[in-house]
Structure formats: structure tokens, C-alpha cells
N, C-alpha and C positions, 0 to 999 in steps of 0.2 A: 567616387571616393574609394566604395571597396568593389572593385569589378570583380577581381578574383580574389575572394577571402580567402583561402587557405593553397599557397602555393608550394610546392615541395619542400624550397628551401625553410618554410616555417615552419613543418614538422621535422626539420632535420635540427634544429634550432633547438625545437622543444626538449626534443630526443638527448640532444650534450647537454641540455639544463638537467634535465631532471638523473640524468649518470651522473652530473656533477655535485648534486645536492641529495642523490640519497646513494652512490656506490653501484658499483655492476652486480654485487651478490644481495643485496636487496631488493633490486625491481624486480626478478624472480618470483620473491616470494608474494611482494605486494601486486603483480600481477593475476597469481593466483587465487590470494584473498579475493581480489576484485571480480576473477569468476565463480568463486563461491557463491560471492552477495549478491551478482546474477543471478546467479540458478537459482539464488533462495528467495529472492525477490519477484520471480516470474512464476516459482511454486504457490506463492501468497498469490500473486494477480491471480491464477487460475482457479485457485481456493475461493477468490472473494468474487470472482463471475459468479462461479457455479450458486455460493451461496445469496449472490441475487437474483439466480434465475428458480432457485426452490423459492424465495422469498415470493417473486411475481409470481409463481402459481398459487402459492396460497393466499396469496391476495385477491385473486381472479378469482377465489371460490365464491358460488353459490349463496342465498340464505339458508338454504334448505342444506347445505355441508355443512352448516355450523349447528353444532350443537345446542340446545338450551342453555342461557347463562338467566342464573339469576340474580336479580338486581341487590345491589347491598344493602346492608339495612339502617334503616333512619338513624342519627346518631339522637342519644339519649340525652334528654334537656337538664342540667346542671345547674340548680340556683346558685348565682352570685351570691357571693357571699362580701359583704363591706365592714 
């Protein structure tokens, strides 16, 4: 059914749709939008490895890297009152 999903003439198709429906002085700009929200979106991916790769290491810590926690304390018994 689709041997060949996208053949020339169907991006040349797409290309007079979308001249037609948004103008030649528009795609311009909304091309360049669209590389903005690249780059800013591949800034985040890099952001969010990096911060699960400090995350994995300190997860892989030691008992002996963790410092004493102490336990919280009993919560205080409250008569009902009826």
C-alpha cells in the first residue's frame, strides 16, 4: 500500500499548501521560530541527561557517604474529645 511514503511530488504539494495558507512573508518567520524551539528544546534534553546523570551518582552512594539522619519524633497522643 505505501511502498514509497513520501515521494517528491508530495513535498512539493505540501510546500503550495502551506504558501497558500499562511503567505511567502510568513514561513520566514515561522521557520525561524521553529529553530529557535530546536535549539531550546535540545538545551533542556542536555540539561535533563546531565541532571540524571548527577542524580545516578548520588544514588550509587555508599552508607557510609550518607551522613547521620535522625529519625523524627513520635507524634504526641491527643485525647478525643466527644
Amino acid at each position: 500500500m505505501l511502498r514509497n511514503g513520501l515521494e517528491p511530488w508530495h513535498l512539493i504539494v505540501v510546500a503550495l499548501v502551506l504558501i497558500m495558507l499562511f503567505g511567502s512573508k510568513k514561513l520566514p518567520d515561522a521557520a525561524r521560530g521553529l529553530g529557535k524551539s530546536m535549539r531550546i528544546l535540545k538545551s533542556e534534553a542536555r540539561a535533563l541527561k546531565a541532571d540524571d546523570a548527577a542524580a545516578t551518582a548520588t544514588a550509587t552512594a555508599t552508607p557510609a557517604d550518607i551522613t547521620d539522619v535522625k529519625p523524627a519524633p513520635a507524634p504526641e497522643a491527643h485525647p478525643h474529645t466527644s
